[in-house]
C-alpha positions in Angstrom: 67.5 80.4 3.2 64.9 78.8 5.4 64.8 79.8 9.0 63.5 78.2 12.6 62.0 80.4 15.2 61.9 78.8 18.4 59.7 81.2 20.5 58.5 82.6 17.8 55.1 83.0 19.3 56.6 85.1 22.0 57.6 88.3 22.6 60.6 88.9 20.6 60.4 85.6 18.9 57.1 87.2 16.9 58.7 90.4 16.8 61.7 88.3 14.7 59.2 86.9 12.6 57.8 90.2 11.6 61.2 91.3 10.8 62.1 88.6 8.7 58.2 89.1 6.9 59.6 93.0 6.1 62.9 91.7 4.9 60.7 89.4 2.3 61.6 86.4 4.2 58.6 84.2 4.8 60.1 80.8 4.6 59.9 80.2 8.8 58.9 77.7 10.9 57.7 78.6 13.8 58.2 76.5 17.1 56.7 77.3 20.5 54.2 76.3 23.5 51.2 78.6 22.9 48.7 76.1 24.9 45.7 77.7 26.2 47.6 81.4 26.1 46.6 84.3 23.5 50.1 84.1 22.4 48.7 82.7 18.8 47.7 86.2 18.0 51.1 87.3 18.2 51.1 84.8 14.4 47.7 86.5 13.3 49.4 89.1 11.1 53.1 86.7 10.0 53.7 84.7 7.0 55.5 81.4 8.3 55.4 77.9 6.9 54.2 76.1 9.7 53.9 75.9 13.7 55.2 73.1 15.2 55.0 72.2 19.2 58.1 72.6 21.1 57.5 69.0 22.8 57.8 68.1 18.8 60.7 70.1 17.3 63.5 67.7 17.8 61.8 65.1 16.4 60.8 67.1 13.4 64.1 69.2 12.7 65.3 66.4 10.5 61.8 66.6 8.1 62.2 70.6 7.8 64.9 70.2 4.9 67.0 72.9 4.2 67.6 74.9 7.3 70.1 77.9 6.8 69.1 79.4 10.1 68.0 78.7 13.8 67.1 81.3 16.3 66.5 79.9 19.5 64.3 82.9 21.7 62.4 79.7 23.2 62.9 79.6 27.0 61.6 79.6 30.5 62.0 83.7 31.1 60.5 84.1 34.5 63.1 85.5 37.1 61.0 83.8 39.9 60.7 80.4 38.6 61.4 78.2 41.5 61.2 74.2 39.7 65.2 74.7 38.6 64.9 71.1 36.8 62.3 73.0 34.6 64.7 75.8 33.7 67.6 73.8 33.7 65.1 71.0 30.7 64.0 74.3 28.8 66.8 76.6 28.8 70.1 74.3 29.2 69.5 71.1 27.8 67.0 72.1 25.2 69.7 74.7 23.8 72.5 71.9 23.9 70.6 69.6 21.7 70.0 72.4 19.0 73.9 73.2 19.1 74.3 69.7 18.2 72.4 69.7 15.5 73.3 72.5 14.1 77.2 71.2 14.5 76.4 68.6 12.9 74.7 70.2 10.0 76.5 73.3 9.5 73.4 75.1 10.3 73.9 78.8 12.0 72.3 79.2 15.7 71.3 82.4 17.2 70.3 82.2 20.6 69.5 83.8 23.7 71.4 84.3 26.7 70.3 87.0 29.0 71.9 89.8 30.7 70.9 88.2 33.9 73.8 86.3 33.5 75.8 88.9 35.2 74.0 88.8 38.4 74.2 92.1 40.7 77.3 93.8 38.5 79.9 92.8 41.0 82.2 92.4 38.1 80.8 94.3 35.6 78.7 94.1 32.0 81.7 93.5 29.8 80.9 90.4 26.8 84.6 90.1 26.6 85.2 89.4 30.8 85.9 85.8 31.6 82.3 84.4 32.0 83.5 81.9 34.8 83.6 84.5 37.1 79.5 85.5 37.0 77.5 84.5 39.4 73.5 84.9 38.6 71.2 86.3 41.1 68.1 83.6 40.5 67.6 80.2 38.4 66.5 82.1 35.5 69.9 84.0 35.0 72.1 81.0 36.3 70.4 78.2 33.4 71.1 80.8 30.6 74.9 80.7 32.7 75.0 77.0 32.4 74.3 77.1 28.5 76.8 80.1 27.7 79.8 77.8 30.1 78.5 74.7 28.0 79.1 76.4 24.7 82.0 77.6 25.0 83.9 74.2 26.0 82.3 73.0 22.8 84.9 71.9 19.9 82.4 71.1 17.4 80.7 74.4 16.8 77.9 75.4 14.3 79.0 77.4 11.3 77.6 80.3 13.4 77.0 80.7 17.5 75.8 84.2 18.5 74.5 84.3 21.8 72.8 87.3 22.7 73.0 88.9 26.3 70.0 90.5 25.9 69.4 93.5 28.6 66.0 94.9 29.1 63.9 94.5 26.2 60.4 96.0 26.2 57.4 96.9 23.2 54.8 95.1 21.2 53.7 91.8 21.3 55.4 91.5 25.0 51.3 91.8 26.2 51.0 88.2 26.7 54.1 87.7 29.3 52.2 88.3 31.9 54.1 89.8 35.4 57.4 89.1 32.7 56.2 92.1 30.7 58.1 95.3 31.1 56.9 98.3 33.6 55.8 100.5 30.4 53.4 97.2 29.3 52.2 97.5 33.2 52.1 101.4 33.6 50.0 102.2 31.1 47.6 99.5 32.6 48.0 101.3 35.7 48.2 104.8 34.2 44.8 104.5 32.2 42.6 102.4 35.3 44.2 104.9 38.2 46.2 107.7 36.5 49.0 106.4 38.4 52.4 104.6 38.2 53.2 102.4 40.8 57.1 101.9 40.9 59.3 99.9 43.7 60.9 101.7 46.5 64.9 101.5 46.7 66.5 98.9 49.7 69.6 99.9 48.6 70.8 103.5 50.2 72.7 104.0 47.0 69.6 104.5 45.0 66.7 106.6 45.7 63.1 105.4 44.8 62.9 104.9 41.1 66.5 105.5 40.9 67.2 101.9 39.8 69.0 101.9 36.7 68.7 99.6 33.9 69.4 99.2 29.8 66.3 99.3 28.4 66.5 98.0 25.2 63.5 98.6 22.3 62.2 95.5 21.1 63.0 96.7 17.4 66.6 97.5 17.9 67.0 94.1 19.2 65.8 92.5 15.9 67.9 94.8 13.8 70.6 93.4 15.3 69.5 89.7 15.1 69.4 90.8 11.0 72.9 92.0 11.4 73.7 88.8 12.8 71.9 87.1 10.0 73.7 88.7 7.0 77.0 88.4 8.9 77.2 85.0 9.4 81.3 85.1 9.7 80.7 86.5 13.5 80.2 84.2 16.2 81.0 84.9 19.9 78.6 86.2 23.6 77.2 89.9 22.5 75.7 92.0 24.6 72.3 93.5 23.3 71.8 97.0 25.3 71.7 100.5 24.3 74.9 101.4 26.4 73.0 103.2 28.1 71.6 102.8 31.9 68.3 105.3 32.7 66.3 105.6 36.1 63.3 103.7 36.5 61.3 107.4 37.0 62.4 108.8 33.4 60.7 105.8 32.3 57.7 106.8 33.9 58.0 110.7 32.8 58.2 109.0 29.0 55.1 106.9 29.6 53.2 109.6 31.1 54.6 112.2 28.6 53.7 109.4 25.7 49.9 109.6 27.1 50.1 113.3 27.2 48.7 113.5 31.2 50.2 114.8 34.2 52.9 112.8 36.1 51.6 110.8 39.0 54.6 107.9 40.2 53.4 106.0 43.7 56.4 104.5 45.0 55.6 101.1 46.8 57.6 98.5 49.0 59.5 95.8 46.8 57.7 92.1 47.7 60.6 90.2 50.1 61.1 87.7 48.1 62.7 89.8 45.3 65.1 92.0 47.2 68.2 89.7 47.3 68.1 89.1 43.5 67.1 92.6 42.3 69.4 93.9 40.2 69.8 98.0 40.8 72.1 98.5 38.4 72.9 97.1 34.7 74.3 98.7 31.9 75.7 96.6 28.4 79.2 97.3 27.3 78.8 97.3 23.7 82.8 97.4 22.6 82.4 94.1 21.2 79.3 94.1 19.4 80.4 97.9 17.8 84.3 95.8 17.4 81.9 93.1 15.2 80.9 96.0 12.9 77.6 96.8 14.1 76.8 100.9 13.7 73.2 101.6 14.0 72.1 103.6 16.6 69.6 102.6 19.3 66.1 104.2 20.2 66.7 106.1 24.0 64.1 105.2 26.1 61.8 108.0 25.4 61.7 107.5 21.3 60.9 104.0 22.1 58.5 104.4 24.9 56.9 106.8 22.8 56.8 104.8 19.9 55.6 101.5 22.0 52.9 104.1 23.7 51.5 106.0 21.0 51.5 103.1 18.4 50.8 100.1 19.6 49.6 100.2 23.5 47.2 103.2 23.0 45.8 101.1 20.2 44.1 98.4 21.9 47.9 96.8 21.9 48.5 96.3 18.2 50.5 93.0 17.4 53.7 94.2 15.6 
């Protein structure tokens, strides 16, 4: 099998990568935009047979010869990207032309859809709800929406489609992603320069400060499940990719500060304006259809992989995974 990594610079796109390495899979191209970031060194430590420009890729794809696999992590992730043209080129239409492709070519294509599909919740977290009924909170979220509506009008299909909702993934290799990276990447910046973690008020009277609740997802549960996906290529369909589980935004702090071993300090600080309309306060993945699919591993909790993430990779000048 030969595989495509689009994104594969990136956060979890590298993190796939070093999967595939450990499964003894080193036949993997790797497509992305690394420019003048530090993203490259995310690659320092993989076996892949080439990099190949984003700008390039559907030009190339024809050249790569045998492709068995692609997994499409390549997109525009910021939730405050304004320019929607730009998310709508790099997340809708670039995802449309690899679905063609790989239609055509009976090629299977695993790809990323977000969890910000489902906007504030309204109608819950369910991958089996009708999707026309979800109504994204920012650009981000609603171009990932576009693709997943897209999809599945589609009658020509690749041998395989697994989108992946993914919730909130965090660990290594997320250090380049700048404001994108999760609050344990930022936290133990601010924990280790000021011995304190600065965390947004609540402007919702339902939640208290740092009672915002969210799926955090380990970065390494999230590519044992893109392995399931892999070596089950009979199951196609929108999977949510969460722990089930929805945890406070203060135990996240306790398991950083526990991870670091030093006493808890949380400063709780005034969410920017802009961000208040589209913050999501509550998301949690229903996973009855990715368990109905076969999939039985258990997940990291937040504080086995915050602890993990701390102890082994952030507290050591940020290993790359």
């Amino acid at each position: 099998m030969s595989f495509v990594v689009t994104g594969g610079a990136g956060f979890i796109g590298s993190s796939i990568v070093r999967a595939l390495n450990d499964s003894g899979i080193d036949d993997i191209f790797v497509v992305d935009n690394i420019c003048r970031t530090e993203k490259w060194r995310n690659l320092v430590n993989k076996k892949f047979i080439d990099y190949i420009h984003k700008d390039r890729f559907l030009q190339t794809l024809p050249e790569l010869g045998n492709i068995s696999h692609i997994i499409h992590m390549g997109a525009c992730s910021s939730t405050t990207e304004d320019n929607f043209d730009y998310l709508y080129a790099n997340n809708t239409d670039y995802s449309k032309n690899l679905w063609h492709y790989c239609a055509k070519r009976g090629i299977s294509l695993i790809y990323a859809s977000s969890a910000a599909t489902y906007g504030a919740g309204d109608t819950g977290f369910s991958d089996e709800a009708d999707i026309n009924i979800l109504k994204p909170l920012n650009g981000y979220g609603f171009s990932k929406h576009l693709f997943d509506l897209w999809a599945a009008k589609q009658e020509d299909r690749p041998r395989q489609f697994a989108g992946l909702k993914f919730f909130n993934v965090y660990g290594p290799n997320e250090y380049f992603k700048g404001s994108m990276a999760s609050v344990i990447f930022h936290g133990f910046k601010q924990i280790k320069s000021s011995g304190e973690l600065r965390l947004f008020k609540s402007h919702n009277e339902a939640y208290s400060d740092g009672g915002q609740l969210r799926d955090f997802i380990y970065v390494k549960d999230v590519c044992e499940i893109i392995k399931y996906f892999i070596n089950n290529d009979d199951k196609s369909g929108l999977f949510n990719v969460g722990t089930g589980r929805a945890e406070s935004f203060s135990a996240l702090g306790r398991a950083v500060f526990e991870a670091l071993g030093v006493p808890e300090n949380i400063i709780y600080i005034d969410m920017p304006e802009p961000l208040r309309d589209k913050y999501q306060y509550f998301t949690e993945a229903n996973l009855n259809k990715l368990r109905g699919v076969g999939y039985e591993k258990d997940f990291h909790s937040l504080a086995e992989g915050t602890n993990d993430y701390v102890r082994n990779y952030l507290a050591r000048d940020f290993l790359v995974y």
